[in-house]
C-alpha positions in Angstrom: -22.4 -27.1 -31.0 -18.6 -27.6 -31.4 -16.9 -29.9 -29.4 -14.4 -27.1 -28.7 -16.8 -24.9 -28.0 -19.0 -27.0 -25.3 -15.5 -27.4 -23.7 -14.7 -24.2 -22.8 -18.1 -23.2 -21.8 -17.8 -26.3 -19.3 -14.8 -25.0 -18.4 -15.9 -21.7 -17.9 -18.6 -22.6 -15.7 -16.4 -25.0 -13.4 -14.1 -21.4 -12.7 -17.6 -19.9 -11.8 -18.6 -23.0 -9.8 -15.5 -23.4 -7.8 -15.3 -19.8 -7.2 -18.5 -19.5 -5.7 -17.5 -22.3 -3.7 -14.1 -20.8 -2.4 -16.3 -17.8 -1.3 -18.7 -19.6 0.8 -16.3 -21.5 2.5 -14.3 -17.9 2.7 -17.5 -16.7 4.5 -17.5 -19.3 7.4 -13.5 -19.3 8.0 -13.4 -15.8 8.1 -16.5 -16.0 10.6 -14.3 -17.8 12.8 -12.1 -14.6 13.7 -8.6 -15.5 14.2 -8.5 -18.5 12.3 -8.7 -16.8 8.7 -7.6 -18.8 6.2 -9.1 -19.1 2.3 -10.2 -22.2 1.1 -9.3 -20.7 -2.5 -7.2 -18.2 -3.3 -6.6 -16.1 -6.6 -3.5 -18.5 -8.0 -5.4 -21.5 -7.3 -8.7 -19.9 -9.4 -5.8 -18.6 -12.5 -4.8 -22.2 -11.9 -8.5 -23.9 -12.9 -9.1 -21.5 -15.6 -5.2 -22.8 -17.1 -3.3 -19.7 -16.7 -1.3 -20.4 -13.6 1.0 -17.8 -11.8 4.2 -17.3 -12.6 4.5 -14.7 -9.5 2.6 -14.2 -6.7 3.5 -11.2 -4.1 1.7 -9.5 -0.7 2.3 -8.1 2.2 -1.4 -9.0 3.5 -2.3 -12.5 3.3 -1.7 -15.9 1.0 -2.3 -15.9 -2.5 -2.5 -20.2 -2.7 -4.9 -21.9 -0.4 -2.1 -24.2 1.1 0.9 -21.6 0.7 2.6 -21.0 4.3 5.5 -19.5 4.0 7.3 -16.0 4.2 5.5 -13.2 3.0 8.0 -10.5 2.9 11.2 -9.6 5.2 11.5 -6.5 7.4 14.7 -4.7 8.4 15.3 -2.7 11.8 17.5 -0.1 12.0 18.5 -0.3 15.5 20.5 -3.5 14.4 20.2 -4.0 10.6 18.6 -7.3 11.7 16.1 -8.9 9.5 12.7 -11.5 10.2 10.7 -13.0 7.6 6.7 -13.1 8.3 5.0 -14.8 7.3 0.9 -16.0 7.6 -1.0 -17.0 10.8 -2.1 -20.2 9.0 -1.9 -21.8 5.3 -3.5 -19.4 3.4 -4.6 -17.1 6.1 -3.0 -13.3 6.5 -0.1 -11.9 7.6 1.3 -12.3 10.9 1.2 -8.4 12.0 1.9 -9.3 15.4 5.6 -11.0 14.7 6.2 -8.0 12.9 5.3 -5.4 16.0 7.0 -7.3 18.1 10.5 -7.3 15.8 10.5 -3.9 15.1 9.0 -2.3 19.0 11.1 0.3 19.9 12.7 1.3 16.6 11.5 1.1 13.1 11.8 -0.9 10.1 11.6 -1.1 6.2 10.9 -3.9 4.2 13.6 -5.5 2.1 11.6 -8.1 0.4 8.6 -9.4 -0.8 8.6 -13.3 -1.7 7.0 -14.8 -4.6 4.7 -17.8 -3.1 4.8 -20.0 -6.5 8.1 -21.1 -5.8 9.6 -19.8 -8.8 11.9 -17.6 -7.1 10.6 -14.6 -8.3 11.3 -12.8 -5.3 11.3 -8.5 -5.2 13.9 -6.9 -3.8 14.4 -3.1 -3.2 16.4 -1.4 -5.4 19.5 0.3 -3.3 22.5 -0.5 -1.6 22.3 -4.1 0.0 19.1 -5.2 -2.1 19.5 -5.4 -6.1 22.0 -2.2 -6.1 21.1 0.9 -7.5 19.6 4.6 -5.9 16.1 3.8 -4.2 15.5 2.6 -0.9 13.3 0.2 0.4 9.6 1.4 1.5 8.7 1.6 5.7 7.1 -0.8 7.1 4.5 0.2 9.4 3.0 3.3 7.6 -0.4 1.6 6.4 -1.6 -0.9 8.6 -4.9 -2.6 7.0 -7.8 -5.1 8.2 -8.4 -8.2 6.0 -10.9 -10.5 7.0 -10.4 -8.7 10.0 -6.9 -9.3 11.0 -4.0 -6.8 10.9 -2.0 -6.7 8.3 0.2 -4.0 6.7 1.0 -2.5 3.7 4.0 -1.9 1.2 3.8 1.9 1.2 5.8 3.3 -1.6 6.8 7.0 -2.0 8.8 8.6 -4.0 12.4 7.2 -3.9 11.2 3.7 -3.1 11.2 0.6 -5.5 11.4 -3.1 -6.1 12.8 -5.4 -8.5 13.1 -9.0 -9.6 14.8 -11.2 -12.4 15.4 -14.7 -12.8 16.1 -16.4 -16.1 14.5 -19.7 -14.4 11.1 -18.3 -13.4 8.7 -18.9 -16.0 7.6 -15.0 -16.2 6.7 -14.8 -19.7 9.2 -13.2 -22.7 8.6 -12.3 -26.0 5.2 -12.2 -27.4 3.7 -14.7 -24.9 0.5 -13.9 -23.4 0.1 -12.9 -20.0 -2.2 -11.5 -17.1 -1.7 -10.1 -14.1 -3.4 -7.7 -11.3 -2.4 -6.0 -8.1 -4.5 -4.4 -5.1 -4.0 -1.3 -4.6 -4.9 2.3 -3.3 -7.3 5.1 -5.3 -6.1 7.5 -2.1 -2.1 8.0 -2.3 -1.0 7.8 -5.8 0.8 10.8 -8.1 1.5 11.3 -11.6 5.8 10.6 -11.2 7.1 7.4 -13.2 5.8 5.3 -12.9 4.1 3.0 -10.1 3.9 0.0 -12.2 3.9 -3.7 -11.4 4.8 -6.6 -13.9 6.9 -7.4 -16.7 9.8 -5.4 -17.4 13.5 -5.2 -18.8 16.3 -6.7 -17.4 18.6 -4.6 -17.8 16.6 -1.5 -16.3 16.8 0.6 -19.4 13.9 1.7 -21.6 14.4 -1.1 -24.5 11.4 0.0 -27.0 8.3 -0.5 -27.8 6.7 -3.5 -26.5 9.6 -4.3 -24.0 7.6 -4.0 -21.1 3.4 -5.6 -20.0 3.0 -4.1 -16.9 0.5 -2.1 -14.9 0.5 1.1 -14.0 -1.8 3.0 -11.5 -1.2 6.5 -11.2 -2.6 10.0 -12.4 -0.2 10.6 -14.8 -1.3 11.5 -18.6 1.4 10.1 -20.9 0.2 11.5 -24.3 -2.1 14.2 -23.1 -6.1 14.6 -23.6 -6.6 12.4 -20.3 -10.6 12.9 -18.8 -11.1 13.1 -14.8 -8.5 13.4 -12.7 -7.3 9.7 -11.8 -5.9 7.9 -10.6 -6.5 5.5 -13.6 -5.5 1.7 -14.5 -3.6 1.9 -17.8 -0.8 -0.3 -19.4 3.2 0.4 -19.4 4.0 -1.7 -22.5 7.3 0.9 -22.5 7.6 4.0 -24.0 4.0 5.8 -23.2 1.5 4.7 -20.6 -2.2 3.6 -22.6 -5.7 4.2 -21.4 -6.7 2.1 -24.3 -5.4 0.5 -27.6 -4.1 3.8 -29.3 -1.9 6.9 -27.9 -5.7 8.9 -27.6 -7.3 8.7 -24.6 -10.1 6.3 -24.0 -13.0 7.7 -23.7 -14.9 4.5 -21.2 -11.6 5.0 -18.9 -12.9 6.0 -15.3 -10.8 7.2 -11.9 -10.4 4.9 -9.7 -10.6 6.5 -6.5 -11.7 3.9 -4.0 -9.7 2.9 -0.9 -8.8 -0.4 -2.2 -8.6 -0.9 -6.3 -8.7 -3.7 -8.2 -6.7 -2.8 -10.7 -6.2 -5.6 -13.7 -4.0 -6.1 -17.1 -3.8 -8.8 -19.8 -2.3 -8.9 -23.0 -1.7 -11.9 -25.2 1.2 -10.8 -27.1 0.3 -10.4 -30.5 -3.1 -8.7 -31.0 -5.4 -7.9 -28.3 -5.3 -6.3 -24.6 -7.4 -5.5 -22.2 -7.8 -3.5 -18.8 -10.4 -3.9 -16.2 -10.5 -1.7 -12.5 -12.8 -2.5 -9.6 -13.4 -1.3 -5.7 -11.3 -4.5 -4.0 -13.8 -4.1 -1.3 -17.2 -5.4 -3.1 -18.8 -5.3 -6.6 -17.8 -7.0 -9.9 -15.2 -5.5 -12.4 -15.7 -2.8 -15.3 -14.0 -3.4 -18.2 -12.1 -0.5 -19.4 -10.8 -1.7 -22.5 -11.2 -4.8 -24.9 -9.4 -5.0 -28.3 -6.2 -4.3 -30.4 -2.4 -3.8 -29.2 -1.7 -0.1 -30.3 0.0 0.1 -33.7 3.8 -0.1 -33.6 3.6 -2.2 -30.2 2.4 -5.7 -31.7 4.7 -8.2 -31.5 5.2 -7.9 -28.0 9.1 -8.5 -26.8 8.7 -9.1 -23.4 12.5 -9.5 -21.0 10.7 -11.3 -18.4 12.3 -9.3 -15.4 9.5 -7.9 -12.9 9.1 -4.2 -11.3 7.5 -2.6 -8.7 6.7 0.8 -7.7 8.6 2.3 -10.8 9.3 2.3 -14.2 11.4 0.0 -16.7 14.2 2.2 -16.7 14.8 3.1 -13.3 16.4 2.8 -10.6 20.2 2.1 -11.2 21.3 5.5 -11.6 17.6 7.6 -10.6 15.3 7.6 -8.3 11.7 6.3 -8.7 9.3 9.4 -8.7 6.2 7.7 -8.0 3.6 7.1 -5.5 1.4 3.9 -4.6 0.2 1.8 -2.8 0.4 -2.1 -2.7 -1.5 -5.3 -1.3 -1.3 -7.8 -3.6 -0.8 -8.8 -6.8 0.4 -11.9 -9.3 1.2 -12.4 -13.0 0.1 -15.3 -15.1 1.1 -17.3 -17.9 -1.5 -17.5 -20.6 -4.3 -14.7 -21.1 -7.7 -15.2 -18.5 -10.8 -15.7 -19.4 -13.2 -12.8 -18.3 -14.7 -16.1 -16.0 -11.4 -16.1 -14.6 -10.9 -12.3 -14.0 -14.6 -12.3 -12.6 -13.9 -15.4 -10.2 -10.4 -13.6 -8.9 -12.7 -10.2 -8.0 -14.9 -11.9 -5.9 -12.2 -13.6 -4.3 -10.5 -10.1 -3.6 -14.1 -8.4 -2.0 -14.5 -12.2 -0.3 -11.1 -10.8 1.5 -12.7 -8.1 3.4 -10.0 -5.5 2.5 -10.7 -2.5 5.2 -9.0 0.2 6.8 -7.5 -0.4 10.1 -7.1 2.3 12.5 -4.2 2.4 14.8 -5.8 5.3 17.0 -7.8 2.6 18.9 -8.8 3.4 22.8 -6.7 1.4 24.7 -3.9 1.5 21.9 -0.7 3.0 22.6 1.8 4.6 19.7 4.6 7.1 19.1 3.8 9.5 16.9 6.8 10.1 14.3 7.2 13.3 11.7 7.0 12.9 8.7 9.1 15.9 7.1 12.5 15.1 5.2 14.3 17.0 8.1 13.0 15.2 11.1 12.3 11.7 9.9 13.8 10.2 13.4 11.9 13.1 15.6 9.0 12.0 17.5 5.8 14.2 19.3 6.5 14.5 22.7 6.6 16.1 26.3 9.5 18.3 27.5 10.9 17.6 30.9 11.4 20.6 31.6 8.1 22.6 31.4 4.6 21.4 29.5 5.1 22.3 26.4 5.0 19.5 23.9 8.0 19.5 20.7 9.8 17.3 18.6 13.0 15.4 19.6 15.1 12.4 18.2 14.2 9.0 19.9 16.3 6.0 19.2 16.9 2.6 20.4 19.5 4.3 22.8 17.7 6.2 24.3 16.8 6.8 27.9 13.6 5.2 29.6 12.7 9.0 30.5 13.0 9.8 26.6 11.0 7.0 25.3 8.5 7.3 27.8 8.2 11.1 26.9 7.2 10.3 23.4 4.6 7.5 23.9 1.1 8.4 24.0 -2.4 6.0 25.5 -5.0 6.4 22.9 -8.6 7.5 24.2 -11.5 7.7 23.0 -12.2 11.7 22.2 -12.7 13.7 25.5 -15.1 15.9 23.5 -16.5 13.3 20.7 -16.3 9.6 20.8 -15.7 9.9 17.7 -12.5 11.7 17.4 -9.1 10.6 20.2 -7.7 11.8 22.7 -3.9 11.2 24.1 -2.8 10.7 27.6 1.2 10.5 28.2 1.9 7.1 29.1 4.6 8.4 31.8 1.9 11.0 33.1 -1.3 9.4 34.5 -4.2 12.2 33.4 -2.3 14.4 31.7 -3.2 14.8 27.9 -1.9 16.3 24.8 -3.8 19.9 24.5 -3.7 23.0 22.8 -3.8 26.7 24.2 -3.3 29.6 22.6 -2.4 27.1 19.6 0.5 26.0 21.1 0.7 22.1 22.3 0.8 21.5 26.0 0.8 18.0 28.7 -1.7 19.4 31.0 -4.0 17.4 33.7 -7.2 17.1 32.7 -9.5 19.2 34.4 -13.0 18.6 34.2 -14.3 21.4 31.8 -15.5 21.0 28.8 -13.0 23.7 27.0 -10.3 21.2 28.3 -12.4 18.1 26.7 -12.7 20.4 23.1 -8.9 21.2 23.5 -7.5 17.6 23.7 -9.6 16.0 21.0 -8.4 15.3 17.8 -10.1 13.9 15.0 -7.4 11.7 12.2 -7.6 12.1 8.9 -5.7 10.7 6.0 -2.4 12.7 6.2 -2.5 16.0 4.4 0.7 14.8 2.2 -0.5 11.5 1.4 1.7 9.8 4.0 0.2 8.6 7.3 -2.1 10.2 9.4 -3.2 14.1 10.2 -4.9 15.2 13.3 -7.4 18.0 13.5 -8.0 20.3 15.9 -11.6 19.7 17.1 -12.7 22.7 18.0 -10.5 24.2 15.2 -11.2 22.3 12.3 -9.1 24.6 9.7 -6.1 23.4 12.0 -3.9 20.4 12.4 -1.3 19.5 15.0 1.6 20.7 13.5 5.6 20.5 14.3 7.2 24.1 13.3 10.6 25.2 14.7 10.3 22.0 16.6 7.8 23.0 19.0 3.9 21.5 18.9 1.3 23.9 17.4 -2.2 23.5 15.9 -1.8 25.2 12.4 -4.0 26.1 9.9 -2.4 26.3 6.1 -2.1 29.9 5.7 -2.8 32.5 8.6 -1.4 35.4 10.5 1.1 33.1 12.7 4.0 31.9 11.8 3.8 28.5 12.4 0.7 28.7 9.9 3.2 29.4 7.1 1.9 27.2 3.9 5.5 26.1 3.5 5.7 22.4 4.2 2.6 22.7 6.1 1.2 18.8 4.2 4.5 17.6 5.5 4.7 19.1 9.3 0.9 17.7 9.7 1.3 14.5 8.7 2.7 11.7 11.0 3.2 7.9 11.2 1.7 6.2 14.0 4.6 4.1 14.9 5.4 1.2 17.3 5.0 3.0 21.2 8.6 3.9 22.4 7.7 2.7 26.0 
C-alpha cells in the first residue's frame, strides 16, 4: 500500500478515534447537570482532520473545547444598553440566565454574534448602528432551546432580519480555495424568500457572478424549478441560483429536511467537486445528498471572502432580507473535510443534546407579547376596570399596576397536565378563561367547566413565530387578540374576531421576560 495512502487512512481513523473519545467524555460532563462543558468540540475535530475554522458562530454553546469568551451581544431597548454572554464554563453553553436577567422587564435583540477563532470574524446585523444598511437585528428571546440540558436561546431570524461580516485579515477563504462549513438549524420555521444562507459571500453586497459566493442555504425555495417534496431542503448559494445538486436540474436523492434541529452541511473545493450532506442534529449519522462535479459555468470558484447570514449576497444595503430561519450554530473551514471529519462533527452535534425547551413550565412566570406588526409592544393582560382580558402597551415606564397586569404564573393544566394553565400574578386564584369566547380573569371555581375553560395547550405558533395556545375544549380555536380585546378564535367562522385575516399573526405570541 502507498505510503500516502496508509497515511491518510491513519489519519482518518485518529478523527474517528478522538471523536469517539470527545463523546464519551461528553456523556459524563453532560451527566453532571450544570457543569456542561465538551471535552471536544466541532473546530477542534475540523482541527485533527487539518481543515481548521476560519469562523466559528452560536448563540447556544462553545464551538472549541477551551473557548470562553462572548458568545453574542444583546441590546435592550429600554436603554440601548448592551451585555456580551457568554458560556457558563470553557466550552460549556450559553449563559441564558445573564441574559434574563439583562433584558427583565423590557426586551432585547441581538446585535452580534462573535466568531470564537479569533479571527475577528464577528457578524453583525445589517441596519442602522450595526454594518449599515435596511435590516434589523433578530429578537432575542423568541426561541429558547435545551442543550445538554441547559437553557440557551436562539438567533431567530424573520423576514427583515440579517447578519454580516468582512475582514480582509480573517483567513475566510477567496478565490478557488476549498472550503467547508455547516450550521444548525431548524426544519420547522423556514420560507422560500432569499435567501437564509450562511457562509461565504461578497463584499460588497452585490450579486458579483457566478461562483462569487460558497454558502449554505436552508429554505424551501426552488431556484430553477422541478424541485420534489416540499422542503425545506439543504442546497448551495454559489450566487446566481440555489443547487440541489451539481447541475441547475433538480437532484433527484435530495430529501426535506423537516426535523426540529438540522444538520445541515456544505463543502466545496473550489475547482471541481461539491458536496451536500443534511442530518437530524438531535441523533443519527448524516445522508449524503450530493457527491461530485461543480455545475458547468461555476468552476473556478471566485470566492470574496465576506460572510452572511440569514440572507443573500446581494442584500441588505438598500433591501430587506426576505427570508426565514433558524440558527444554532455553525463554522466554516479552510480546506475540504474528509467524510471522517463531517461524520466525527455529527456525532458531536447529537452528543449536544439539542432539545426544545419550553418556557410554559409550572412554576414559570412570563408576559405574553403579540406578535402582529401593529402591536409588537402590546402584551396579554387584565383590565382594571372589569374582567375582561385585552391587549395594552407595557414598557419599562410603566406602572407597577400595569406590569403586574400583564404577568401571568404558569400552571400545570387545570383540565390536563398536559396542557397550562395561567394565574395573574397580581390576582391570587384568578386565571385566564374563556366564556362565550371572549377572554376573562375569573376565580377559579371548583368545576370542571372552569378547569376545561382555563387550559390551554401551546403549539408552535401558527405563523412560525413563537408560540400558539389552544383552546382545550375548543381545539379549532386559539387565544387570539382582535380589536384589542382577548378571544379564542378559530380561522374562519361566523364571529368576527374569527375573521381569517391575520388570524397566524393575532394567535401567535412570544413568551417574554415576566413584566412583574
Amino acid at each position: 500500500m502507498p505510503a500516502l495512502l496508509i497515511f491518510r487512512r491513519l489519519r482518518q481513523g485518529l478523527v474517528v478515534f478522538l471523536a469517539a473519545t470527545a463523546l464519551a467524555l461528553v456523556g459524563l460532563v453532560a451527566s453532571g447537570g450544570a457543569s456542561y462543558a465538551t471535552a471536544q468540540g466541532p473546530c477542534d475535530i475540523y482541527a485533527a482532520g487539518g481543515t481548521p475554522c476560519v469562523a466559528a458562530h452560536s448563540t447556544t454553546r462553545a464551538l472549541f473545547a477551551s473557548y470562553d469568551g462572548p458568545l453574542y451581544q444583546v441590546q435592550r431597548a429600554s436603554d440601548s444598553s448592551a451585555r456580551n454572554i457568554g458560556v457558563l464554563a470553557a466550552g460549556g453553553v450559553a449563559d441564558a440566565a445573564a441574559q434574563d436577567s439583562f433584558c427583565a422587564g423590557t426586551t432585547c435583540t441581538v446585535t452580534r454574534v462573535y466568531d470564537q477563532t479569533g479571527g475577528g470574524n464577528t457578524l453583525v446585523y445589517q441596519g442602522p448602528g450595526g454594518t449599515g444598511g435596511a435590516d434589523t437585528a433578530a429578537g432575542a428571546t423568541t426561541e429558547a432551546v435545551s442543550v445538554g440540558g441547559q437553557k440557551a436561546y436562539a438567533l431567530y431570524i424573520n423576514p427583515g432580519n440579517s447578519y454580516f461580516a468582512y475582514n480582509s485579515t480573517g483567513g475566510v477563504p477567496t478565490g478557488s480555495s476549498p472550503e467547508g462549513e455547516y450550521m444548525i438549524t431548524s426544519g420547522t420555521h423556514a420560507n422560500n424568500g432569499c435567501c437564509f444562507d450562511y457562509g461565504n459571500t461578497e463584499t460588497d453586497h452585490h450579486a458579483d457572478g457566478n461562483g462569487a459566493m460558497d454558502a449554505i442555504n436552508f429554505s424551501t425555495e426552488c431556484w430553477f424549478g422541478g424541485c420534489s417534496g416540499t422542503g425545506p431542503w439543504v442546497q448551495a448559494d454559489i450566487e446566481n441560483g440555489l443547487f440541489s445538486g451539481g447541475s441547475k436540474a433538480w437532484n433527484p436523492n435530495q430529501v426535506s429536511e423537516t426535523s426540529r434541529f438540522v444538520t445541515a452541511m456544505f463543502k466545496n473545493n473550489g475547482t471541481t467537486q461539491m458536496a451536500l450532506k443534511g442530518a437530524n442534529a438531535q441523533s443519527g449519522g448524516l445522508t449524503q445528498l450530493y457527491s461530485g462535479a461543480l455545475p458547468s459555468g461555476w468552476s473556478p470558484m471566485h470566492k470574496q471572502g465576506a460572510i452572511i447570514l440569514g440572507s443573500g449576497g446581494d442584500c441588505c444595503q438598500t433591501n430587506h432580507n426576505a427570508s426565514a430561519g433558524t440558527f444554532y450554530e455553525g463554522a466554516m473551514v479552510s480546506g475540504y473535510p474528509s467524510d471522517a471529519t463531517d461524520a466525527a462533527v455529527q456525532a458531536d452535534i447529537a452528543a449536544a443534546g439539542y432539545s426544545a425547551a419550553s418556557p410554559f413550565v409550572p412554576g414559570a412566570k412570563l408576559s405574553l407579547r403579540a406578535t402582529t406588526s401593529c402591536c409588537t409592544t402590546d402584551y396579554l393582560q387584565h383590565d382594571t376596570s372589569d374582567d375582561k382580558v385585552v391587549i395594552a402597551p407595557v414598557t419599562a415606564g410603566s406602572s407597577a399596576t400595569d406590569k403586574g397586569d400583564a404577568t401571568w404564573i404558569v400552571h400545570a393544566g387545570l383540565a390536563d397536565g398536559n396542557c397550562v394553565s395561567f394565574e395573574s400574578a397580581d390576582g391570587p386564584g384568578q386565571y385566564l378563561r374563556h366564556y362565550a369566547f371572549q377572554l376573562h380573569l375569573q376565580p377559579d371555581d371548583g368545576t370542571g367547566q372552569f378547569a376545561a375553560d382555563a387550559t390551554f395547550c401551546p403549539k408552535i405558533g401558527n405563523s412560525g413565530t413563537g408560540y400558539s395556545l389552544q383552546s382545550f375544549n375548543y381545539p379549532a380555536k386559539y387565544i387570539r387578540h382582535y380589536s384589542f380585546t382577548g378571544y379564542i378564535a378559530s380561522n374562519g367562522g361566523g364571529n368576527a374576531w374569527d375573521t381569517t385575516s391575520m388570524w397566524s399573526q393575532d394567535t401567535s405570541w412570544l413568551a417574554a421576560s415576566p413584566w412583574s
